[in-house]
C-alpha positions as CSV (number, residue, x, y, z in Angstrom):
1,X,-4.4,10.5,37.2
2,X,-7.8,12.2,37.5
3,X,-8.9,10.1,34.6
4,X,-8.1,6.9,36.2
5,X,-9.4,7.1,39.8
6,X,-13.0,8.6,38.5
7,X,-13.0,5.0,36.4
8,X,-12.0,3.1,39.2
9,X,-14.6,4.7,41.0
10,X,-17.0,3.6,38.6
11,X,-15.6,0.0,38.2
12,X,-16.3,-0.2,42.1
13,X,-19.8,1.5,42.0
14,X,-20.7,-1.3,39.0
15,X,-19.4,-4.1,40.8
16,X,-21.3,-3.5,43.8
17,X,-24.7,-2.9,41.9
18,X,-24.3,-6.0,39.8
19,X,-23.5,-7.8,43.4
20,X,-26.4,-5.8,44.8
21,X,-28.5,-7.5,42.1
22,X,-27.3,-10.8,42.6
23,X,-27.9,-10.8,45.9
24,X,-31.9,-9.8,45.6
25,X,-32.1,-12.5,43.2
26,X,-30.7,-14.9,45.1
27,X,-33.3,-14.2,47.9
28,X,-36.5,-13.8,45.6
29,X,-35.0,-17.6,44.4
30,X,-34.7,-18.5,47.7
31,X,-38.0,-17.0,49.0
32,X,-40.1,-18.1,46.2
33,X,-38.3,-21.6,47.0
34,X,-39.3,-21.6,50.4
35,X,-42.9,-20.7,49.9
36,X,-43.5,-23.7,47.4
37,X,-41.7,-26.4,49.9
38,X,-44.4,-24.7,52.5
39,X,-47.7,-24.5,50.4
């Protein structure tokens, strides 16, 4: 039981750093995006 909640755990934590990085790539796009429309 032990075995499985600790990897669980883990699955969670890795899925919300890999969204985490999605996300700040999506705004560096976005941001980078914005500044060449504007320029």
């Amino acid at each position: 039981m032990c075995l499985t909640i600790e990897r669980n755990k883990v699955k969670k934590t890795a899925t919300k750093i890999a969204d985490m990085v999605i996300i700040t790539k999506r705004i560096k796009f976005t941001f980078v995006y914005l500044i060449l429309n504007t320029l």
